[in-house]
C-alpha positions as CSV (number, residue, x, y, z in Angstrom):
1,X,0.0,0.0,0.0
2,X,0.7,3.8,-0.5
3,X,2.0,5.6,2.6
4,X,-1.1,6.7,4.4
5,X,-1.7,10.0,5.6
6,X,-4.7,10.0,7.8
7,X,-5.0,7.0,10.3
8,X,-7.7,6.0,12.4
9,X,-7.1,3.5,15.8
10,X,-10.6,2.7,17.3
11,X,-11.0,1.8,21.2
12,X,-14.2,2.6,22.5
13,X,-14.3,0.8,25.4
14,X,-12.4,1.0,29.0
15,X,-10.6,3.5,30.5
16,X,-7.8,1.3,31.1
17,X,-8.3,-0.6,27.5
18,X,-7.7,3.1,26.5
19,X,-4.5,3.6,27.7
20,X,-3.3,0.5,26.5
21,X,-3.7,1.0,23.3
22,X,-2.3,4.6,23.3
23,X,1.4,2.7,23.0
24,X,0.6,2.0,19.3
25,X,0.8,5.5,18.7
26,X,4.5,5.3,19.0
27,X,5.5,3.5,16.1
28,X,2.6,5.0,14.0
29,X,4.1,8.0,14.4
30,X,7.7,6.4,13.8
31,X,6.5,4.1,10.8
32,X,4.2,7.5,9.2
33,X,5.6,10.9,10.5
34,X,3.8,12.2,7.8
35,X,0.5,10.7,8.9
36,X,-2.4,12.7,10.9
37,X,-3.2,10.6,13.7
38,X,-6.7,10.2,15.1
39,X,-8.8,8.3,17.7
40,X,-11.8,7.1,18.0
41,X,-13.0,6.7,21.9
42,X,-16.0,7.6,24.2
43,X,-16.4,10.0,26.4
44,X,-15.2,9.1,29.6
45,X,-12.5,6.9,28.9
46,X,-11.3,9.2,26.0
47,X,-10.9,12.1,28.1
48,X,-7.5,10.7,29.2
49,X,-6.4,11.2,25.6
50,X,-7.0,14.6,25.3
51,X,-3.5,16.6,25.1
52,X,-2.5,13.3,24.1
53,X,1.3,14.7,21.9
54,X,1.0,11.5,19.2
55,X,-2.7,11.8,18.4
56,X,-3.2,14.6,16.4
57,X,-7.3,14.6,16.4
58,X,-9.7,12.8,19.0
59,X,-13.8,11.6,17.9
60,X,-16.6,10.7,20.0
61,X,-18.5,7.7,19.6
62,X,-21.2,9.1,22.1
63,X,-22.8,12.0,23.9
64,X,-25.0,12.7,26.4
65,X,-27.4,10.8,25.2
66,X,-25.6,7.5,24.3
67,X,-24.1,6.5,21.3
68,X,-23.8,8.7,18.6
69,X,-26.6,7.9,16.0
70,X,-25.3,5.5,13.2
71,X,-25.9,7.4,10.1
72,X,-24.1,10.7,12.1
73,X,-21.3,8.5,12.9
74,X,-20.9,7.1,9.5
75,X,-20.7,10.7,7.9
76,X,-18.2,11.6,10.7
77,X,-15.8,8.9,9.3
78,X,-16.5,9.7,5.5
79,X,-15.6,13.6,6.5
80,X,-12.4,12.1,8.5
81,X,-11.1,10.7,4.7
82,X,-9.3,7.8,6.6
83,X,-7.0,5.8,4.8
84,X,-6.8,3.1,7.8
85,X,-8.8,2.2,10.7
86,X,-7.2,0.0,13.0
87,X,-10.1,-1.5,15.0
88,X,-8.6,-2.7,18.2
89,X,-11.5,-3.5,20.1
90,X,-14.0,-5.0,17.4
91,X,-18.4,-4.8,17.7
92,X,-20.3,-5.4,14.8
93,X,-21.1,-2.2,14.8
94,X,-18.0,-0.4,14.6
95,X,-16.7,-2.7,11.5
96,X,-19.8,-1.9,9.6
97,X,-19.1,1.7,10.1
98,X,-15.6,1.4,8.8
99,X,-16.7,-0.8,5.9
100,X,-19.7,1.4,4.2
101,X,-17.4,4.6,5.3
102,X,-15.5,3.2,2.7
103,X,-12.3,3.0,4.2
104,X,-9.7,1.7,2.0
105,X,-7.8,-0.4,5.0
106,X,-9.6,-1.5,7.5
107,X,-7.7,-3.8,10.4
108,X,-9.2,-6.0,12.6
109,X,-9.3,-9.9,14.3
110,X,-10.1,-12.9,12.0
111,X,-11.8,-15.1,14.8
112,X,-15.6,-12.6,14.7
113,X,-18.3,-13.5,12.4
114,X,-18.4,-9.9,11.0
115,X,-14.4,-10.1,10.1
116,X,-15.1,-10.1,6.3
117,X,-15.9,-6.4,7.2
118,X,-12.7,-6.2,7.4
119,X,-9.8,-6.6,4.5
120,X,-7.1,-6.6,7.0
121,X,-7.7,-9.5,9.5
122,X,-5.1,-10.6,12.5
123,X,-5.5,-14.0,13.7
124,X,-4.9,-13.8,17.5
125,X,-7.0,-15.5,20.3
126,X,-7.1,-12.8,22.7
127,X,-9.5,-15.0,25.4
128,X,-6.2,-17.2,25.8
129,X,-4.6,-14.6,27.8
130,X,-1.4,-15.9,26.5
131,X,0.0,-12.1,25.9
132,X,-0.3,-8.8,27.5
133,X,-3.2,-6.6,26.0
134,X,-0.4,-4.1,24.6
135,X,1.3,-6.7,22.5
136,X,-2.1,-8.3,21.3
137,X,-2.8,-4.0,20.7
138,X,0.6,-3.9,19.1
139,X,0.4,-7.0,16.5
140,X,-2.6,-4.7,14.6
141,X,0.2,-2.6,13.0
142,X,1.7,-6.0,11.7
143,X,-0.7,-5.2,8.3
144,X,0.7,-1.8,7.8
145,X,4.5,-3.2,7.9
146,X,4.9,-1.8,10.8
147,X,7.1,-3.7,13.7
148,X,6.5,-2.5,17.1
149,X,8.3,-3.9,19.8
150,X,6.6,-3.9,23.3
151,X,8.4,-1.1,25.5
152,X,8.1,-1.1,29.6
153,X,6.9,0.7,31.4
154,X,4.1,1.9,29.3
155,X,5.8,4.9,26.6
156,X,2.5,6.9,27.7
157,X,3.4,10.9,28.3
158,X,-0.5,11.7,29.0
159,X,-1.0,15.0,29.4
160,X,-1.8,16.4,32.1
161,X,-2.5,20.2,32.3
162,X,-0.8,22.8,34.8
163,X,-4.6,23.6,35.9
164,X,-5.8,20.0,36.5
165,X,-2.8,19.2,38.0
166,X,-3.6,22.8,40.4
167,X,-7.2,22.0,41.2
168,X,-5.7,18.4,42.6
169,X,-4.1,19.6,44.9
170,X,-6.4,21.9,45.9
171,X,-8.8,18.7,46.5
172,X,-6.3,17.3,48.5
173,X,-5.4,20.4,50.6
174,X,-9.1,21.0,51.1
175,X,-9.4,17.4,52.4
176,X,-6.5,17.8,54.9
177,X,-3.9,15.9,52.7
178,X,-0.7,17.6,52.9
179,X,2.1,15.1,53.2
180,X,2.6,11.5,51.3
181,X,0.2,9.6,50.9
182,X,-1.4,6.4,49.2
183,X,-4.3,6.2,46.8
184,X,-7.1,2.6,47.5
185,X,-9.1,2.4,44.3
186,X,-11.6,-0.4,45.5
187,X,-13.8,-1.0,42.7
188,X,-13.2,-2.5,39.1
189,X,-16.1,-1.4,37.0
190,X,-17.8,-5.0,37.5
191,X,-14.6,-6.2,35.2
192,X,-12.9,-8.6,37.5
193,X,-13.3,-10.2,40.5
194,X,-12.8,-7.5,43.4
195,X,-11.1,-8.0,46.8
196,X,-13.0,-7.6,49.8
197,X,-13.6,-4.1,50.5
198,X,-13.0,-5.0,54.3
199,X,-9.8,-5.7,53.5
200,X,-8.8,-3.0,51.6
201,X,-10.1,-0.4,54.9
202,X,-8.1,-3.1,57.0
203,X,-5.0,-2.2,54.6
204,X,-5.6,1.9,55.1
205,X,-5.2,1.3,58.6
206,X,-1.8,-0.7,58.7
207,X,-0.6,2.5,56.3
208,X,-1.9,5.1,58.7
209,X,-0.7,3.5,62.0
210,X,2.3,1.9,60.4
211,X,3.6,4.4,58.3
212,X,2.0,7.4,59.3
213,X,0.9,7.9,55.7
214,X,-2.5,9.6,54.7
215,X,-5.2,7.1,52.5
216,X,-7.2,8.7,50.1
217,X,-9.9,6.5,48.6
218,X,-11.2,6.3,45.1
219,X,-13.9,5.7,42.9
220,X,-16.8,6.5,40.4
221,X,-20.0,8.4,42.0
222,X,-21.5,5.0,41.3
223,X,-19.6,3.2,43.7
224,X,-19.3,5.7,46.8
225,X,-21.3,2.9,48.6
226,X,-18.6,0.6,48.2
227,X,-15.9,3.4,48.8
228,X,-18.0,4.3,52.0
229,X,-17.5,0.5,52.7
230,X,-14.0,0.8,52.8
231,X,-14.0,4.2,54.7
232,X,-16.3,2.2,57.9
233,X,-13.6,-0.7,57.6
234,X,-10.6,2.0,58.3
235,X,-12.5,3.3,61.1
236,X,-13.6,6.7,58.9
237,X,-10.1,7.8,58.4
238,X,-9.5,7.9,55.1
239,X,-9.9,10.6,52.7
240,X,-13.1,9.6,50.5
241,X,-13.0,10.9,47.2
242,X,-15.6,9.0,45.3
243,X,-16.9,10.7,42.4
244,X,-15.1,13.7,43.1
245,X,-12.6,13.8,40.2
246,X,-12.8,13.5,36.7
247,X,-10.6,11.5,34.9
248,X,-7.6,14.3,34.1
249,X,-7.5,14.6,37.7
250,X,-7.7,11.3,39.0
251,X,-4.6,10.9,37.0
252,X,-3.0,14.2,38.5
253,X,-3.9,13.1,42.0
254,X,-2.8,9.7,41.3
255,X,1.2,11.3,39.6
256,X,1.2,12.5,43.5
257,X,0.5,9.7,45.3
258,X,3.6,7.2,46.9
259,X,1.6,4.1,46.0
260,X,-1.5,3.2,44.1
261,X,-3.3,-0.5,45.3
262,X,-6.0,-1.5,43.2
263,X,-8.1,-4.7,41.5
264,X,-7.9,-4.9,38.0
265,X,-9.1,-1.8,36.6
266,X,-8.6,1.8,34.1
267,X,-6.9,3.5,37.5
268,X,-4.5,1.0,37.8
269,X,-2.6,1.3,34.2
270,X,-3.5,5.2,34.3
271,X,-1.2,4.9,37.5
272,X,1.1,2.4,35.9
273,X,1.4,5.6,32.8
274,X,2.2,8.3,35.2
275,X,4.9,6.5,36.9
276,X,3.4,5.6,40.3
277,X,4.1,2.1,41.8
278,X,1.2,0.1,42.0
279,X,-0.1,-3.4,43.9
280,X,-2.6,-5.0,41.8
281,X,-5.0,-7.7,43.3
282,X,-5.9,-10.0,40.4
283,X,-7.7,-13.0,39.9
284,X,-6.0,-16.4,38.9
285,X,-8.6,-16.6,35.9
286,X,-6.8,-16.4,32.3
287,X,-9.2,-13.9,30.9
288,X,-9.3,-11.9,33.8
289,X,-5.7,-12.3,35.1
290,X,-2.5,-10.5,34.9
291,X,-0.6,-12.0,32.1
292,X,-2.9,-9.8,30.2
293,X,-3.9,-7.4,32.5
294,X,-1.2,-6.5,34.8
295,X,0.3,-3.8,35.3
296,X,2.9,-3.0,32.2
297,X,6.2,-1.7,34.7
298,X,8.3,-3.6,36.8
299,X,7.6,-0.6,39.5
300,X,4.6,-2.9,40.5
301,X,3.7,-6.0,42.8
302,X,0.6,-8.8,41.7
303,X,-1.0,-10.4,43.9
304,X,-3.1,-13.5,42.9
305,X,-4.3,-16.7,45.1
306,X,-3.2,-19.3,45.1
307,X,-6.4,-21.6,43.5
308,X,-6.4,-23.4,40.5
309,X,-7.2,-21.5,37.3
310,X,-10.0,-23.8,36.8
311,X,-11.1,-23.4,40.1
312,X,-15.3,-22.8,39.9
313,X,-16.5,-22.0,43.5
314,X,-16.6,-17.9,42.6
315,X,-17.9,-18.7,39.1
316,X,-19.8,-15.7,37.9
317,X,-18.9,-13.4,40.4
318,X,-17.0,-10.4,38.4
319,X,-17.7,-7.6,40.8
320,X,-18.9,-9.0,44.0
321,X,-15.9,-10.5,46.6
322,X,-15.4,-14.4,46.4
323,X,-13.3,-16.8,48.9
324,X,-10.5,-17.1,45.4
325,X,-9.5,-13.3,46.3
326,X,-10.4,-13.3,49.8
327,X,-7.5,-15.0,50.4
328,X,-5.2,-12.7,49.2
329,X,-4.1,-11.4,52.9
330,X,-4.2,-7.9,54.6
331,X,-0.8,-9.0,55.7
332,X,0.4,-10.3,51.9
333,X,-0.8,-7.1,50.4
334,X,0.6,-5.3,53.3
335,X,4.1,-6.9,52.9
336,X,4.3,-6.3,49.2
337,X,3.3,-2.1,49.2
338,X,5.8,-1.5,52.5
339,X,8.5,-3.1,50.0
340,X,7.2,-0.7,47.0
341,X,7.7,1.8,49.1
342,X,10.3,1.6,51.0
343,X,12.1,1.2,47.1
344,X,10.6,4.3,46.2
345,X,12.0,6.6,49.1
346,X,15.7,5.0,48.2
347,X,15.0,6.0,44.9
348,X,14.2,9.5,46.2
349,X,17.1,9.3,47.8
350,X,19.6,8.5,45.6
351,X,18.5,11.0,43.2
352,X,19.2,13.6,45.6
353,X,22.7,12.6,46.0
């Protein structure tokens, strides 16, 4: 094929299967300098892309009111004259779209009943779990003659605005934060299998009598039940921020923090991208575990139990606690963010020397 010039990468799923995908921007914009770069994301997940240096132009796939409307969509992409459209996270619908917008290459897995949509196909089982979701993300530029080698930790310089980055710590100040301090993101979007929330408030205690470091706590507005949860479990003495921060500043608040300890969800890579160490509770389950999920740095600890992958007594339980992560221990987790920690104030340290 002709060198393109404009180049459309689809994700409009996850906040966390957003940022994974951002690191095939890098050798896009390596393979095509020339090329105008452009995303297609929703809403809430896309936000972290905007700023973004490598993508040069950022669509919506919905609005207020849900999806945008099919037909608008479709003459969105014709006006966008896209030479490619890397479909990274494939729906019937989004391959349609790409196919009557009549775009010349259109990339996308072989394995879906709707592939002949696309002309492009990559034949990767991603339900094996076998990879990490960046390489499976990276193989889609294989069509394009494009090798990308996997590069960790994640090559992600989000952006992150001097006035986000200002009204975070004004959040903080305002809720009485003004030293270190660690960040508990309890929840996972229903994605995974969760850790108890009493552990994770029996955790925020060991860091505030321990370590004499502040806990601030959070979530979506959705899930300020659970994060009240955790806040009863710590005796009420963590900082609750539960649908308090948009997504630019949950990122922000998260570049301050010493530690991030979270299940598998979008604040755990979003951490992972602005260089904060993370433990990540994970479930022993293929699909769901951290082969493909985990955290993409070495600057991280995983935690998973020890139960057979096969193991069925929590089956169908993405969201709600079960015994399988239950027994990942207050002390375990403990044990593995002191060492995090401890690593990152040598670090510190060392730098200053």
């Amino acid at each position: 094929m002709t060198e393109p010039s404009r180049i459309l990468v689809v994700r409009t799923d996850r906040l966390g299967d957003v940022v994974l995908t951002l690191p095939v921007f890098t050798p896009l914009r390596r393979c095509f300098p020339r090329a105008r770069l452009a995303m297609l994301a929703g809403h809430y997940a896309g936000a972290i892309v905007e700023g973004y240096p490598r993508v040069d132009e950022l669509l919506w796939y919905d609005g207020d009111e849900g999806l945008v409307p099919f037909r608008m969509m479709l003459g969105r992409l014709r006006a966008g004259r896209f030479d490619v459209a890397i479909i990274v996270h494939p729906t019937p619908r989004l391959a349609l779209l790409a196919f009557l917008a009549r775009i010349p290459v259109r990339i996308g897995t072989g394995y879906r009943y709707y592939s002949f949509l696309f002309n492009r196909r990559v034949y990767a089982h991603r339900k094996t779990a076998e990879r990490h979701e960046v390489e499976y993300n990276l193989d889609l530029l294989a069509p394009l003659g494009c090798a990308a080698l996997p590069v960790k930790p994640l090559d992600v310089p989000l952006d992150i605005p001097p006035g986000i980055r200002e009204r975070a710590s004004v959040i903080l100040r305002d809720a009485g934060v003004t030293g270190r301090f660690v960040v508990i993101h309890p929840g996972s979007g229903g994605s995974a299998r969760e850790w108890p929330l009493a552990h994770f408030g029996l955790l925020a205690r060991k860091f505030i009598e321990q370590l004499n470091l502040a806990v601030v706590v959070t979530g979506t507005a959705g899930e300020s039940a659970r994060v009240e949860e955790v806040a009863r479990a710590s005796s009420g003495r963590v900082v609750n921020l539960a649908g308090r921060l948009s997504v630019r500043e949950l990122a922000a608040l998260l570049q301050k923090a010493s530690l991030l300890v979270a299940n598998s969800t979008g604040p755990l890579h979003v951490g992972v991208a602005v260089g904060t160490p993370v433990v990540g509770l994970f479930p022993q389950i293929p699909v769901m575990g951290p082969r493909r999920w985990g955290p993409y740095t070495d600057n991280a600890r995983v935690l998973v139990p020890a139960k057979p992958p096969d193991c069925d007594d929590c089956a169908g339980s993405a969201g709600i606690p079960c015994a399988c992560m239950a027994s990942i221990t207050v002390e375990t987790a403990y044990a593995a963010a002191a060492e995090l920690l401890a690593a990152s104030v040598l670090t510190q340290e060392t730098s200053h020397l």
